[in-house]
C-alpha positions as protocol buffer text, in pm:
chain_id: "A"
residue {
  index: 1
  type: UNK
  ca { x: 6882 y: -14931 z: 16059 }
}
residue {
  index: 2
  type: UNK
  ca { x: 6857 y: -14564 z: 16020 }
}
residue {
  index: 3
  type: UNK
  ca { x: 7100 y: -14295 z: 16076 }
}
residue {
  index: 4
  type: UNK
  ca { x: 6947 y: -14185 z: 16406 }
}
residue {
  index: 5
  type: UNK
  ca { x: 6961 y: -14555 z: 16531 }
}
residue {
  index: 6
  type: UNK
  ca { x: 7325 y: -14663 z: 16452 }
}
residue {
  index: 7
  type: UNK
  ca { x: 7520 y: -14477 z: 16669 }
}
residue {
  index: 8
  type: UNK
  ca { x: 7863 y: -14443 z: 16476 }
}
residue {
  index: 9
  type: UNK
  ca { x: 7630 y: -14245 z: 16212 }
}
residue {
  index: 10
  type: UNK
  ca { x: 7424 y: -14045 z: 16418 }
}
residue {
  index: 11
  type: UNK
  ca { x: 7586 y: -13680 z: 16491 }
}
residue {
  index: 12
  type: UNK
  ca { x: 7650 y: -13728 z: 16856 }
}
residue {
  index: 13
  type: UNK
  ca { x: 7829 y: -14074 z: 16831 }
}
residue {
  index: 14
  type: UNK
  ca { x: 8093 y: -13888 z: 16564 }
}
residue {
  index: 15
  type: UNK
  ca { x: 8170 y: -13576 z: 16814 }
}
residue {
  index: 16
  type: UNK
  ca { x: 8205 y: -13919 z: 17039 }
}
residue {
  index: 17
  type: UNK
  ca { x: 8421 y: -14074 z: 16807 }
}
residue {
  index: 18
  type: UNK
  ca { x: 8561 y: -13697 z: 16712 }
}
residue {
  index: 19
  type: UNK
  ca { x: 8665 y: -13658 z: 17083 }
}
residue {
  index: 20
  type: UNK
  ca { x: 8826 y: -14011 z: 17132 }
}
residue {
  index: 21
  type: UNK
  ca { x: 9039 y: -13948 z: 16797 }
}
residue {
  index: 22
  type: UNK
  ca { x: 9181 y: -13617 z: 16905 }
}
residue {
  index: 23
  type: UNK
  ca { x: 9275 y: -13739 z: 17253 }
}
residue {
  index: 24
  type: UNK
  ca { x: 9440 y: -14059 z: 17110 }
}
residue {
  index: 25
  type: UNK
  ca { x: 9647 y: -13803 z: 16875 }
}
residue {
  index: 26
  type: UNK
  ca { x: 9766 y: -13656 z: 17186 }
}
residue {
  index: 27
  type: UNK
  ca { x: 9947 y: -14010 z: 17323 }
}
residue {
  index: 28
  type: UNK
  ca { x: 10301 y: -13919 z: 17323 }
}
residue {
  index: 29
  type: UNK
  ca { x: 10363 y: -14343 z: 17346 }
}
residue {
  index: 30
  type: UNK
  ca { x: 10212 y: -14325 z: 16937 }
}
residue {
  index: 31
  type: UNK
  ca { x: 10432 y: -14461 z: 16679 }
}
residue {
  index: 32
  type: UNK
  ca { x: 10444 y: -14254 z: 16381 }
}
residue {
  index: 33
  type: UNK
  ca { x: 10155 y: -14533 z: 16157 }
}
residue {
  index: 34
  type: UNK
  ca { x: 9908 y: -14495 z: 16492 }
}
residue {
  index: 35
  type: UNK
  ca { x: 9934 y: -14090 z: 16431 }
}
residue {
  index: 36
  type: UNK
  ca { x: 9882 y: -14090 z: 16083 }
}
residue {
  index: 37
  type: UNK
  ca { x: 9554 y: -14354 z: 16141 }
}
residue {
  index: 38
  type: UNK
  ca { x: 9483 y: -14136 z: 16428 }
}
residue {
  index: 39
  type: UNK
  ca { x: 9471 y: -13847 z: 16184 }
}
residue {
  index: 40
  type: UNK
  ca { x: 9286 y: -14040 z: 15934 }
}
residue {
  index: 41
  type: UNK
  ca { x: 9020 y: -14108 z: 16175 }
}
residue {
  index: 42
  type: UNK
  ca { x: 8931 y: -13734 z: 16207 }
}
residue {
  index: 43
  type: UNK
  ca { x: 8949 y: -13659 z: 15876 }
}
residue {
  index: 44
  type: UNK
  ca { x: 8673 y: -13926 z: 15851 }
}
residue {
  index: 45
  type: UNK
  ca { x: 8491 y: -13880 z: 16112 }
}
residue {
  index: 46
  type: UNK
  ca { x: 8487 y: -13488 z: 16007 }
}
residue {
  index: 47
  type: UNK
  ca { x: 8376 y: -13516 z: 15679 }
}
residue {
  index: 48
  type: UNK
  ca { x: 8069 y: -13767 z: 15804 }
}
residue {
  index: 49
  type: UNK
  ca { x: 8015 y: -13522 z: 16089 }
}
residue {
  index: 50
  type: UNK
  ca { x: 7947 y: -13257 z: 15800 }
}
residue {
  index: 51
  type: UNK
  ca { x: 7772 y: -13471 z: 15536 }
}
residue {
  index: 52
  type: UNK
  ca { x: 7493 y: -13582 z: 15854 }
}
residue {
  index: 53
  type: UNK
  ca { x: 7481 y: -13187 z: 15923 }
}
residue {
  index: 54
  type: UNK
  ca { x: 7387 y: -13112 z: 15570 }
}
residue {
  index: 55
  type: UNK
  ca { x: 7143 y: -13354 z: 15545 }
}
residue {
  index: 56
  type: UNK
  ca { x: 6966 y: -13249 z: 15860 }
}
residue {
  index: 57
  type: UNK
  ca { x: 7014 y: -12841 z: 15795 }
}
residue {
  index: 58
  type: UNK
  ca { x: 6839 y: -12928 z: 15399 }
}
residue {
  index: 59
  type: UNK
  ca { x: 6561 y: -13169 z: 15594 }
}
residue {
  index: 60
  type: UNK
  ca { x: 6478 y: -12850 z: 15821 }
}
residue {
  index: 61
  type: UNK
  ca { x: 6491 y: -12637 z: 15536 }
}
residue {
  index: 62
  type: UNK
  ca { x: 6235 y: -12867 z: 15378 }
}
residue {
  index: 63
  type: UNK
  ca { x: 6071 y: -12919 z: 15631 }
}
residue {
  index: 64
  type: UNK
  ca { x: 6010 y: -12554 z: 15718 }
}
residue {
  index: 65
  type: UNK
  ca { x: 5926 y: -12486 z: 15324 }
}
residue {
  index: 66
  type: UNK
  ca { x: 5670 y: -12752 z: 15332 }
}
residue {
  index: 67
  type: UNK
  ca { x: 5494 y: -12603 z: 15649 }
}
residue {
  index: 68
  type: UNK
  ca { x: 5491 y: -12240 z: 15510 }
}
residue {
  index: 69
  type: UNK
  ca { x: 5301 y: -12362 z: 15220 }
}
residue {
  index: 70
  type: UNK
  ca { x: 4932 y: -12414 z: 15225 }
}
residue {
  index: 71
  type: UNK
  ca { x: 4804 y: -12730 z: 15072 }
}
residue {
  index: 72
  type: UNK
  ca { x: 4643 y: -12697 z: 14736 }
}
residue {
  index: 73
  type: UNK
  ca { x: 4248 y: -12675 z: 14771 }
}
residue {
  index: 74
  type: UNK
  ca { x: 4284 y: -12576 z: 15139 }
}
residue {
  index: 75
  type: UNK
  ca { x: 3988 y: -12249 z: 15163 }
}
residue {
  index: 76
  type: UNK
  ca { x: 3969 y: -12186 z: 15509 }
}
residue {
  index: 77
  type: UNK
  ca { x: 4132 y: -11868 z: 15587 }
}
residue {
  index: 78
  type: UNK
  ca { x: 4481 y: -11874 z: 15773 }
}
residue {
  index: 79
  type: UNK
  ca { x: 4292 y: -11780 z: 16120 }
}
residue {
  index: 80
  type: UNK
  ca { x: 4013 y: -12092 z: 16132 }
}
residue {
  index: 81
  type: UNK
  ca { x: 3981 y: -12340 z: 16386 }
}
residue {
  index: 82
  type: UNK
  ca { x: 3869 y: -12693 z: 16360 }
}
């Protein structure tokens, strides 16, 4: 399974899981160990949030680089139609 399929690694299930974390931290009924897990949570979920952001931001970059290159061999000029 891939990033983009398993939603607790995709970007949009962490602002998910982001969300649910900061709204449990605001529970007044929490016991001191839920907090600090609480807190733990977004730290985690954070830092994943960022690492899947990075990825994607260098796979645009990439991808971008790649398709202002022309291939090797290629002679037609920039303006020809197939």
């Amino acid at each position: 399974m891939t990033a983009r399929e398993d939603p607790d690694r995709n970007a949009d299930g962490l602002k998910e899981l982001l969300r649910l974390a900061w709204s449990n931290l605001a529970d007044p009924l929490l016991t001191s160990f839920e907090r600090s897990e609480a807190r733990n949570r977004t730290k985690q979920f954070g830092t994943e949030l960022r690492r899947l952001q990075l990825i994607e931001a260098e796979r645009l970059r990439s991808l971008k680089q790649h398709s202002t290159e022309s291939p090797k061999g290629d002679q037609r000029s920039p303006d020809a139609t197939d």
